[in-house]
N, C-alpha and C positions, 0 to 999 in steps of 0.2 A: 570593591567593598562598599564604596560610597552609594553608588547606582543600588547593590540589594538594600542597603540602608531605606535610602528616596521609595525603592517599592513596597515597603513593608509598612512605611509611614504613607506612602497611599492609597494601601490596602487599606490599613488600623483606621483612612480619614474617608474610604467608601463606607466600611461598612457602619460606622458611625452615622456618617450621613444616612446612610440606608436604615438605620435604628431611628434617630429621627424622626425622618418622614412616615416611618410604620408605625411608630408610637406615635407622631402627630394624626393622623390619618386612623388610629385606632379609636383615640380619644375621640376625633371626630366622630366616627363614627356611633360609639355607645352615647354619647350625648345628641344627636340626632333619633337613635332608636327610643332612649330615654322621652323624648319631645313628644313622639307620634304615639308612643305606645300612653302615656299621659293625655291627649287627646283620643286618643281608644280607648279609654274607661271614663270618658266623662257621664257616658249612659250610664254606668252601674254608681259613680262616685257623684253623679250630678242629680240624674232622675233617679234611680232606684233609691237614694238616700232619701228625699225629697217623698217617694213614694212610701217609705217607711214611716214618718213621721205625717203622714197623711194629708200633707200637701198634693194631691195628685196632679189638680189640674198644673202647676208649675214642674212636674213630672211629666206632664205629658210633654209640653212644650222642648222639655229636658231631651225625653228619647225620641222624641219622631223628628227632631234637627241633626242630635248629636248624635245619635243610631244610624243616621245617613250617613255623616261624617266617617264614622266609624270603618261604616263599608267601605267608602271610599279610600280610606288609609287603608285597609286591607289589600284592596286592589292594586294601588300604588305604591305601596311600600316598597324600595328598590330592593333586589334580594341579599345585595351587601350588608343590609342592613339585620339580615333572618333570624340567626343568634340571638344576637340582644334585644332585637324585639320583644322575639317571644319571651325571653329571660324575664325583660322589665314585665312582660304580661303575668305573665305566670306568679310574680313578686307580686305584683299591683291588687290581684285578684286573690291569691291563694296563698297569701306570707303566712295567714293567721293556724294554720293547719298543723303548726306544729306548738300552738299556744299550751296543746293536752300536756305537756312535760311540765309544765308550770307544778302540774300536781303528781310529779314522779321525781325519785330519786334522780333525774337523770336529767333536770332543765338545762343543762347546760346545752343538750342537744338542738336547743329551742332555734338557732341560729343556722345548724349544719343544716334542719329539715328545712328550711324555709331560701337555703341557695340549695341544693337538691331539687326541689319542688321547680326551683325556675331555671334549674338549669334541663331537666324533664320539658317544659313546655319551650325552651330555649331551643331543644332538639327536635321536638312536634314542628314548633315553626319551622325550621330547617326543612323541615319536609313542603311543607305549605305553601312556601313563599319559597321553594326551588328554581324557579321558572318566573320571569315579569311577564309571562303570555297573557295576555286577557283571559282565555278559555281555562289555563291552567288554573289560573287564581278562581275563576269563577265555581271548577271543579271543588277545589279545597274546600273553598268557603262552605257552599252547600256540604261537603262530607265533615266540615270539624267536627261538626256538633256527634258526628259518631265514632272518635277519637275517642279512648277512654283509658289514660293512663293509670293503671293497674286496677280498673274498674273503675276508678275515678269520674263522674260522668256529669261535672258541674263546666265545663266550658261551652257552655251555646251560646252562641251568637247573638241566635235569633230569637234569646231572652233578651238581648239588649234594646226590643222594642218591645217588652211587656203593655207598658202604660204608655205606650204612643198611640198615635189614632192609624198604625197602621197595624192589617192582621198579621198574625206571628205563625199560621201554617207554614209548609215548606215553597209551595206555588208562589203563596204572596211573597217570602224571600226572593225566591227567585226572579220575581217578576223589580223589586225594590232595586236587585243587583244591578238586571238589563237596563231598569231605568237610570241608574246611575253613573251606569258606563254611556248611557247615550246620550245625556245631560251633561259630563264631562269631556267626555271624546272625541265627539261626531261635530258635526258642522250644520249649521242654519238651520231647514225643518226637521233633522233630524234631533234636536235637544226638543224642539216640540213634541214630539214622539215620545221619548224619553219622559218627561212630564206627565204624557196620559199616562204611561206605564205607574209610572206613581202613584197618579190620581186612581188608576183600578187596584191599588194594592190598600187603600185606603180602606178600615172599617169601617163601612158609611154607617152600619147598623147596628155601632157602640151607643148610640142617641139612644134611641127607640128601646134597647134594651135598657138601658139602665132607669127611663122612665117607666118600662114596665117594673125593672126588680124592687123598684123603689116602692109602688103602690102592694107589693107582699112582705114589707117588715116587719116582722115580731120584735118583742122587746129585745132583745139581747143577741138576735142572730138574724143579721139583715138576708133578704136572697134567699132565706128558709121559707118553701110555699106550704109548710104544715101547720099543724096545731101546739107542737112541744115549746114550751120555753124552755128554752137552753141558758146556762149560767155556764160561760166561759171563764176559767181561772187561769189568773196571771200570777206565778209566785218570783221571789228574790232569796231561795237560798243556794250559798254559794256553794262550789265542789267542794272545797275544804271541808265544809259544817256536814255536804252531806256522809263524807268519810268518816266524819267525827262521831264517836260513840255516845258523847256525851251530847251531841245536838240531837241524837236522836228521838228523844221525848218531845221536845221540843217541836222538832218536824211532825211528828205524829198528830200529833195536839193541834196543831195549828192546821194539818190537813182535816181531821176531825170537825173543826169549828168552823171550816172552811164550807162544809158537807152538811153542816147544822144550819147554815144561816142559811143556804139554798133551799134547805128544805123548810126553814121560817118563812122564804121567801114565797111558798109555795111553787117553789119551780121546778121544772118535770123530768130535768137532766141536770147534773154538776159535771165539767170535763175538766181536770187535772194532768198536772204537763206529766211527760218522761220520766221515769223513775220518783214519781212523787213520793213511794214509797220506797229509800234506797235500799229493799233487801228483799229475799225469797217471800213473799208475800203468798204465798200458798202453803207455805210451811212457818208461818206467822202466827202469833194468838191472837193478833188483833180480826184475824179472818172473819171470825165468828158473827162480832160486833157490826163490821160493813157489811154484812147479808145483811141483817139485823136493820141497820140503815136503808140497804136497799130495796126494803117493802115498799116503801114510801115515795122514793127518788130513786131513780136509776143513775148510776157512781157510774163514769168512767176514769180510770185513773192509772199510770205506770208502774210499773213495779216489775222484779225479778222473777220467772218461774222456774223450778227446779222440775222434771220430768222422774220417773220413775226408774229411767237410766241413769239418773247423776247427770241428766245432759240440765247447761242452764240458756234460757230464755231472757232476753229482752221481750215484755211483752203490755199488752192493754189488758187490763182486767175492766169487765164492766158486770158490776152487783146489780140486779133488777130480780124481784118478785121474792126474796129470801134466796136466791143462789146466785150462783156468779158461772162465767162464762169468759174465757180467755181469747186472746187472739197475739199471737206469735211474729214476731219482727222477720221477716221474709228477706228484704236487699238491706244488707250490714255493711255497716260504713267500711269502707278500705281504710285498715290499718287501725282504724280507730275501734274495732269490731271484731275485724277479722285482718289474718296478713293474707292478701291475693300471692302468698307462694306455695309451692308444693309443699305438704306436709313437716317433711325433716328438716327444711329451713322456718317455716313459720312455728312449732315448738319450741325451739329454742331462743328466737326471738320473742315469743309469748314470755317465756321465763324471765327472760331479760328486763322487757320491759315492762309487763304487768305482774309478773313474780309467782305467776303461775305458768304451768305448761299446755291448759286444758281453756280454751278461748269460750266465745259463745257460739251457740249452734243458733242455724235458721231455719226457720220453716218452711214448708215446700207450697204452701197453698196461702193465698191471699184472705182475706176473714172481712164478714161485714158484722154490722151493730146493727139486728134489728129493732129499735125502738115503736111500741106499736103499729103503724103501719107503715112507717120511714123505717128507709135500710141507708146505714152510711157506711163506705167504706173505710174500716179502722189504718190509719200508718204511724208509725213512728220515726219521727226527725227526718232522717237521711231518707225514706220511704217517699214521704213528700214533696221531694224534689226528682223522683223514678217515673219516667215514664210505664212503666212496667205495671202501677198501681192506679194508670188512668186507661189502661187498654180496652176495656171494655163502656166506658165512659161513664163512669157512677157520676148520677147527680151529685150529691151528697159525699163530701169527705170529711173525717175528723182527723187530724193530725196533732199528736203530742208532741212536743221535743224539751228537750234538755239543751241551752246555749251556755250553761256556764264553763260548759269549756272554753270557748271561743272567745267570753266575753270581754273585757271590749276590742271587737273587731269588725269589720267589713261584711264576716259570716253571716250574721241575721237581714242584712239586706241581700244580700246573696241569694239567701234562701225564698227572700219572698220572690224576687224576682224570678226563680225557675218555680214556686208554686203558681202565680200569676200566672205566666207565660203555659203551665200544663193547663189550669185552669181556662185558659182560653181557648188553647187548641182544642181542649174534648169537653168542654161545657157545664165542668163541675165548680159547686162552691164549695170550696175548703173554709172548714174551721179550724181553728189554728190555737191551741193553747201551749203558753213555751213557758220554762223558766229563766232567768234573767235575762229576757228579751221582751218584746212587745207580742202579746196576743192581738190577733184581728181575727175576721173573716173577709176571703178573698173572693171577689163576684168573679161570672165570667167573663164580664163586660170590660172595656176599659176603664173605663171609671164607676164607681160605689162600693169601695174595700169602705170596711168601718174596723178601728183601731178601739181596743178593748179596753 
């Protein structure tokens, strides 16, 4: 009796110890992942911050060190660590995603979406960082950026050197990676090797361009080689107000006089954020009035359209010559737009959470703004950050967006960062009018963004 006693009590004192150590060694572990994955968003929390507020050059210095970095902890990250990497990545970069419930009966959810979200990129990473092979990891990396959790298609990488002096194609990644493994890895002239591979990834010819875009500035839209003065509008109304029935005079009037002074100003375009107008604007009385105005100034500006199905739009409405001309929101934000599930689950959750059953519809074809003899391709928010809308390589974009959802969060640096980084790959200038965030225009250079 004694002896089963002695074994029970040395079983009860393993597996204790054995808890212990697993809990020590767990601990360890998320607080290590914690570390690295904090050192992997210095690009977005260091330089793209820095790039928002229009510090570039201390941007630049930001991403072309710590975007190295970055790669490297990619590379190295032991794979015990895979889970909670990603987890803290996915936190670090994309907590803000569930801020929309702020204006739903249902914030309480605000908490559950944003450990969901990184528990998603928690399981990506898993995949990623399965393997510490060099080749495995180098595969990954080059495929993240086409990872795209339920459409979701804001994780690249290879934004994290938007405002670095190195180029953001996939070759030059590629060539950044080699270099980094041969600069960490290898032994004696092979870290010299490894350096040139850096020095060819370098944009040498971010210089030369930015002192050419610089001698094509018009007043109010740098990197535009035309004749238009453009008046880019920055507004501050918040989601609540624009729900509110009772701000809506108020909004109206102030977009109005917004529309008035550009055209005092004699300027030749006004561009207004996302839903500047929060309501079917085509089935509006104010309609009449913005032709009216757009004799004179051509009005780009947000608003609702309703279709002769009952289907509704997100869309650009632009007034020039006495009529107006629409263009239809194409890639809809996941979840925030639309839910990426089959029908019979995404109805019901429509209900749930927007209190209807009937979502927004998209449209099938992308839409430009001719302006006299400039064409710019119209997007809206989430549009702007689509490769989908830079495929063909328009010089010229105009981009609206709406950040009060988001705001204050991480979002609106976010978003420059993957317009910058498209802008450089396909060699367009985005114009960027948002509401409570910061309006600019983004060159395609490294450096000569001008903040609005």
């Amino acid at each position: 009796m004694l002896k089963l006693k002695n074994k029970i009590i040395n079983i009860k004192e393993y597996f204790m110890s054995l808890y212990e150590y697993t809990s020590k060694s767990l601990k360890i572990r998320i607080l290590s992942a914690l570390v690295l994955a904090v050192i992997f968003l210095i690009p977005v929390y260091g330089g793209g911050f820095f790039a928002y507020l229009g510090f570039e050059k201390t941007a630049l210095v930001f991403q072309t060190f710590f975007g190295l970095l970055s790669v490297q902890i990619f590379l190295s990250t032991p794979k015990t660590l895979k889970f909670w990497f990603g987890f803290f990545v996915g936190l670090g970069l994309f907590y803000w995603t569930g801020l929309s419930f702020r204006f739903s009966p249902m914030e309480f959810l605000i908490p559950f979406v944003m450990i969901f979200v990184s528990i998603i990129y928690g399981l990506v990473f898993y995949f990623l960082f399965f393997y510490n092979s060099c080749f495995w990891r180098i595969f990954t990396l080059m495929v993240s950026s086409y990872i795209h959790p339920f459409g979701f298609d804001w994780f690249v990488i290879e934004s994290f050197f938007s405002y670095s002096a190195f180029g953001v194609d996939k070759l030059r990644f590629f060539g950044i990676i080699v270099g980094i493994l041969m600069l960490v890895s290898l032994r004696k002239y092979w870290k010299f090797v490894g350096v040139c591979f850096l020095l060819l990834c370098v944009d040498w010819g971010y210089v030369a361009k930015n002192t050419q875009s610089q001698s094509n500035l018009s007043i109010n839209a740098p990197y535009y080689e035309g004749k238009l003065n453009l008046e880019i509008i920055t507004t501050s109304v918040s989601q609540s107000q624009k729900w509110d029935e009772k701000q809506m005079k108020f909004i109206i009037d102030n977009n109005f006089n917004l529309i008035r002074n550009a055209q005092q100003e004699y300027k030749d375009v006004v561009v207004l954020p996302e839903t500047a107008f929060p309501f079917i604007l085509n089935r509006s009385f104010i309609l009449d009035e913005l032709m009216i105005l757009g004799r004179d100034i051509t009005i780009i500006a947000g608003g609702l359209r309703e279709d002769e199905n009952h289907r509704i739009y997100n869309s650009i409405y632009i007034f020039q010559n006495g009529d107006f001309k629409y263009i239809d929101k194409v890639v809809l934000a996941p979840f925030g737009e639309k839910i990426p599930l089959p029908e019979f689950l995404a109805k019901p959750l429509r209900k749930l959470f927007f209190g209807q059953d009937i979502g927004l519809s998209d449209a099938k074809k992308l839409g430009n703004i001719q302006i006299g003899k400039d064409v710019f391709r119209g997007a809206i928010c989430y549009e702007g950050t689509s490769g989908i809308m830079y495929q063909d390589r328009p010089r010229y974009m105009i981009v609206i967006s709406n950040n009060a959802w988001f705001v204050p969060s991480i979002e609106p640096i976010l978003q420059r960062m993957l317009i910058k980084y498209y802008a450089r790959v396909y060699g367009s200038v985005v114009i960027h009018s948002s509401n409570h965030s910061l309006s600019y225009v983004v060159s395609d250079s490294v450096l000569g963004d001008k903040n609005l």
